[in-house]
C-alpha positions as CSV (number, residue, x, y, z in Angstrom):
1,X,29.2,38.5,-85.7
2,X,29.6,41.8,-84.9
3,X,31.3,45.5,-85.6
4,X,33.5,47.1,-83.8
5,X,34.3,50.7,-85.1
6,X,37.6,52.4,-85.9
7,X,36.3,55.6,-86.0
8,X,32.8,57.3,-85.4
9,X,30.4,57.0,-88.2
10,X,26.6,58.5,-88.6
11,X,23.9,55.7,-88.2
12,X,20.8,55.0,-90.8
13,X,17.4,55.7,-88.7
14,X,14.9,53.3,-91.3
15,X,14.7,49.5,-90.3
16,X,14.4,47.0,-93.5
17,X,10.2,46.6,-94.3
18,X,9.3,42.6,-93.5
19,X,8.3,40.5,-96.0
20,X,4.9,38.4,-96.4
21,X,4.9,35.2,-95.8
22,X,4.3,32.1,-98.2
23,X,1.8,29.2,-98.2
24,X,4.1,27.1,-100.0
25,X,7.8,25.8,-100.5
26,X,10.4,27.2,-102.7
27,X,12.9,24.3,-104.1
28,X,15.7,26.4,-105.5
29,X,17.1,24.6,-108.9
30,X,19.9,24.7,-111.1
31,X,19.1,27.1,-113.7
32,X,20.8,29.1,-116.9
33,X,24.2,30.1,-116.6
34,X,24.2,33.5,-114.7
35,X,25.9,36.6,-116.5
36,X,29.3,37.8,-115.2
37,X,29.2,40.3,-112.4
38,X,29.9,43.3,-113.9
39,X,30.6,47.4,-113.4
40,X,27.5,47.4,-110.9
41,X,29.5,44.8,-108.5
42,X,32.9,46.7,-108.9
43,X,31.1,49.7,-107.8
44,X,29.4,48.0,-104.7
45,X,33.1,46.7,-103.9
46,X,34.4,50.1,-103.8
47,X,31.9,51.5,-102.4
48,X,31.5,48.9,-99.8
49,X,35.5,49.3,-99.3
50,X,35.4,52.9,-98.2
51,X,32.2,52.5,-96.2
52,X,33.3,49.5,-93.9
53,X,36.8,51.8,-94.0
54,X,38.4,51.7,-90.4
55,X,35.9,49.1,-88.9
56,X,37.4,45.5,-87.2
57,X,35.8,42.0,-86.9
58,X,34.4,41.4,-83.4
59,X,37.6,39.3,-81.9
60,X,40.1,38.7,-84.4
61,X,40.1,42.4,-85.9
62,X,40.5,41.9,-89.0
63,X,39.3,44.4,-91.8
64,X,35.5,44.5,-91.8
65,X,35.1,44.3,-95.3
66,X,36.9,40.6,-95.2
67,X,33.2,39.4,-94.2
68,X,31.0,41.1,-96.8
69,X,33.3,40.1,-99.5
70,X,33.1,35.9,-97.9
71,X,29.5,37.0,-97.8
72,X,29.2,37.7,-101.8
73,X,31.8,34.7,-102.3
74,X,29.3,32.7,-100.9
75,X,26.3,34.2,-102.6
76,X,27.8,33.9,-106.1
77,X,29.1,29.9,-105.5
78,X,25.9,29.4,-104.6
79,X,24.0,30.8,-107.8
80,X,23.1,34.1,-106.7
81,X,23.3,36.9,-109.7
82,X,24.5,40.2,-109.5
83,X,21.8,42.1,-107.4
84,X,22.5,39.6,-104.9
85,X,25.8,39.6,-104.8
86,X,26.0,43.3,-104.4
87,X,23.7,43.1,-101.7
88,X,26.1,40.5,-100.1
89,X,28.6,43.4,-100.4
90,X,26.6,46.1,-98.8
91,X,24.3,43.9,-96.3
92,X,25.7,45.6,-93.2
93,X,26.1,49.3,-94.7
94,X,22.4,49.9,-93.5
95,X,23.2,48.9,-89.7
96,X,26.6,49.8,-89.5
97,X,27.8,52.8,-91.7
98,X,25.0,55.4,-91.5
99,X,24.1,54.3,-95.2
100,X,20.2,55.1,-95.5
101,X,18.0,52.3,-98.1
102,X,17.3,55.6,-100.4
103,X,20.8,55.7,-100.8
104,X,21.7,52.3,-101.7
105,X,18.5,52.0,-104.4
106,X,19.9,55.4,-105.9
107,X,22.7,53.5,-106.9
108,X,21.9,49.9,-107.4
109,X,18.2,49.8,-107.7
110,X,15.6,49.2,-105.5
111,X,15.9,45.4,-105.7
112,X,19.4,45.7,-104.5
113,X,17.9,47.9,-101.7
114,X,14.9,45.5,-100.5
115,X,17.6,42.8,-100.0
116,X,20.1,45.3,-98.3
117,X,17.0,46.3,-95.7
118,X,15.8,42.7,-95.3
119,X,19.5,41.9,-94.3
120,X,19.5,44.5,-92.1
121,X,19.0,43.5,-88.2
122,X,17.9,47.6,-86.9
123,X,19.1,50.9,-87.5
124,X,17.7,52.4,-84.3
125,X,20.2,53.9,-82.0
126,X,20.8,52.9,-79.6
127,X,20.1,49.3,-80.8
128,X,16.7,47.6,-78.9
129,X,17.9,44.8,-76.2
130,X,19.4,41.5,-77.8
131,X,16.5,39.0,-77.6
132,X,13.4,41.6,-79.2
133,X,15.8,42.6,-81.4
134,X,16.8,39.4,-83.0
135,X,13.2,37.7,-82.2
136,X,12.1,40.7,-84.7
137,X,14.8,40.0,-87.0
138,X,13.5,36.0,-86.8
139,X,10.2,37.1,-87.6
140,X,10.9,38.9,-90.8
141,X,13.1,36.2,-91.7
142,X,10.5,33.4,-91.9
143,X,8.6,35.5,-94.8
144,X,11.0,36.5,-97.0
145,X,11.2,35.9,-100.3
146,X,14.2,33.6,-101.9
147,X,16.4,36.2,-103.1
148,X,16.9,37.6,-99.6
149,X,17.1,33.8,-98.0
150,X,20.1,33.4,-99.8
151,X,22.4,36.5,-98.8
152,X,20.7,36.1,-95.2
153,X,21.9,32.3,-95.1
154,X,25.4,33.4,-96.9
155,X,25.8,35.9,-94.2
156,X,25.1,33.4,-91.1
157,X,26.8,30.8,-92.7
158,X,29.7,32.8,-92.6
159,X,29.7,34.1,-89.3
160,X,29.1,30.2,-87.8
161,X,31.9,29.4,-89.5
162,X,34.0,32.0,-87.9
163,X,33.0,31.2,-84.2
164,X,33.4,27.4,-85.2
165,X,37.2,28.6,-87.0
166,X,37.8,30.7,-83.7
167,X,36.9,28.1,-81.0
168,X,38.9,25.6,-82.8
169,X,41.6,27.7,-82.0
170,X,43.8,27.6,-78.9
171,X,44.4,30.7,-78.7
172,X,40.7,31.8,-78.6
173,X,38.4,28.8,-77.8
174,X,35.5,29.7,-75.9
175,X,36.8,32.9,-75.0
176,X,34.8,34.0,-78.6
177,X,31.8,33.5,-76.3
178,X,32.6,37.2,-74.5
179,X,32.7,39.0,-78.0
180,X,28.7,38.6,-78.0
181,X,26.4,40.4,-76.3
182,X,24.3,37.5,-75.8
183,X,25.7,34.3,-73.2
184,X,26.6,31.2,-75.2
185,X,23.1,29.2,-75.0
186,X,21.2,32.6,-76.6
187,X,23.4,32.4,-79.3
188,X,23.1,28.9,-79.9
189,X,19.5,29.3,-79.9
190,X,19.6,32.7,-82.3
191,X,21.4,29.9,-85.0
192,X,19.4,27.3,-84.6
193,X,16.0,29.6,-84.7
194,X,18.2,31.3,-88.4
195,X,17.8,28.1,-89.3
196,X,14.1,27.4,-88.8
197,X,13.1,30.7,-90.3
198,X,15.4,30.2,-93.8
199,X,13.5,27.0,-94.2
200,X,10.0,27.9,-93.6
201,X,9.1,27.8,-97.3
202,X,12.6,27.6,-99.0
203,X,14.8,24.7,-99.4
204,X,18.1,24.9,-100.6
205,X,21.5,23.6,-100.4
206,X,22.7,26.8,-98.8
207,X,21.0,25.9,-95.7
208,X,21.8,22.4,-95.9
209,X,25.4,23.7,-95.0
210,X,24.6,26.1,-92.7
211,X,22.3,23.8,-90.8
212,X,25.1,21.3,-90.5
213,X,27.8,24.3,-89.5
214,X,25.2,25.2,-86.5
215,X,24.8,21.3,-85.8
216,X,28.8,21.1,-84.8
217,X,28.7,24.8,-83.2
218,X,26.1,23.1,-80.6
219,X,28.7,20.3,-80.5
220,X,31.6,22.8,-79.6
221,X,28.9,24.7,-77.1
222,X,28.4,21.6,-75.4
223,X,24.9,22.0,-75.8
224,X,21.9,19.9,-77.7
225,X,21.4,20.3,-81.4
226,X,18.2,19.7,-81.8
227,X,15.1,22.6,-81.3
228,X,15.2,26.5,-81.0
């Protein structure tokens, strides 16, 4: 999903560096009880808060910042600890608010800040076309390392969800198609491809759901579910 701005905001001019890829396959496992989310996460909130401040969901215009915070919901039912969740917080600040990765390691590290610029789809303006662009995107994707697959899968699995919630609805159905500025079939095929790349290496139950919430978003696009 996308942005749409309430009010004019710089833009960052650094894309996210890609990741190398691995030989072998992550299985992601239950492990130790993860520490509360602390100070560091409130800050991210607030800071995330006045960053996304003015900025609307692509179609339904809600607040922005309703999707980063799903995004970190996500993150933490899923096992992610703090740096991850913070990153879930600020994953769009790179692309969309003029925040540069320098400044998001200043204040959360530069952990926080290699997940933030994984995340991030470009900060080029104005944006390269749709298909190099998220072809790019894929091919960073396929080589990242766990801790960005799963605020990258919390992020897509949230905005499938959305265009599933929204074509469900009569007063949108596949009218959510025009918010993109891809047709239906590219965006179909973007998901589906999200999919491929998350799982190149790394299995985890994450993508298990997202995988199934693309599967019925092909059923609602009236289009096959299988390949990319």
């Amino acid at each position: 999903m996308g942005v749409r701005q309430g009010r004019a905001g710089n833009r960052a001019e650094a894309a996210g560096a890609a990741r190398p890829s691995s030989a072998t396959t992550t299985v992601e496992t239950e492990s130790a009880p993860l520490p509360a989310y602390g100070a560091r996460f409130e800050s991210a909130l607030t800071f995330a808060c006045s960053r996304h401040f003015g900025q609307e969901r692509k179609g339904n215009g809600a607040p922005y910042i309703t999707h980063p915070l799903a995004v970190a919901a996500l993150v933490g039912e899923y096992g992610g600890d703090e740096d991850q969740a913070i990153a879930a917080l600020l994953h769009d600040v790179l692309e969309d608010c003029g925040v540069t990765e320098t400044d998001v390691a200043l204040r959360y590290g530069a952990r926080v800040a290699r997940i933030v610029a994984s995340c991030t789809d470009t900060t080029l303006r104005p944006k390269p076309p749709w298909p190099q662009r998220k072809q790019a995107f894929l091919a960073r994707l396929r080589g990242a390392p766990p801790d960005v697959k799963l605020v990258v899968a919390a992020d897509k699995l949230h905005n499938a969800q959305a265009i599933v919630r929204d074509l469900r609805r009569a007063s949108v159905g596949d009218k959510v198609w025009s918010r993109f500025r891809a047709g239906r079939e590219d965006v179909l095929w973007y998901y589906r491809a999200a999919v491929d790349a998350l799982t190149d290496g790394w299995s985890h139950e994450l993508c298990d759901e997202l995988r199934a919430v693309v599967a019925e978003l092909g059923r609602w696009g009236g289009s096959p579910e299988g390949g990319s």
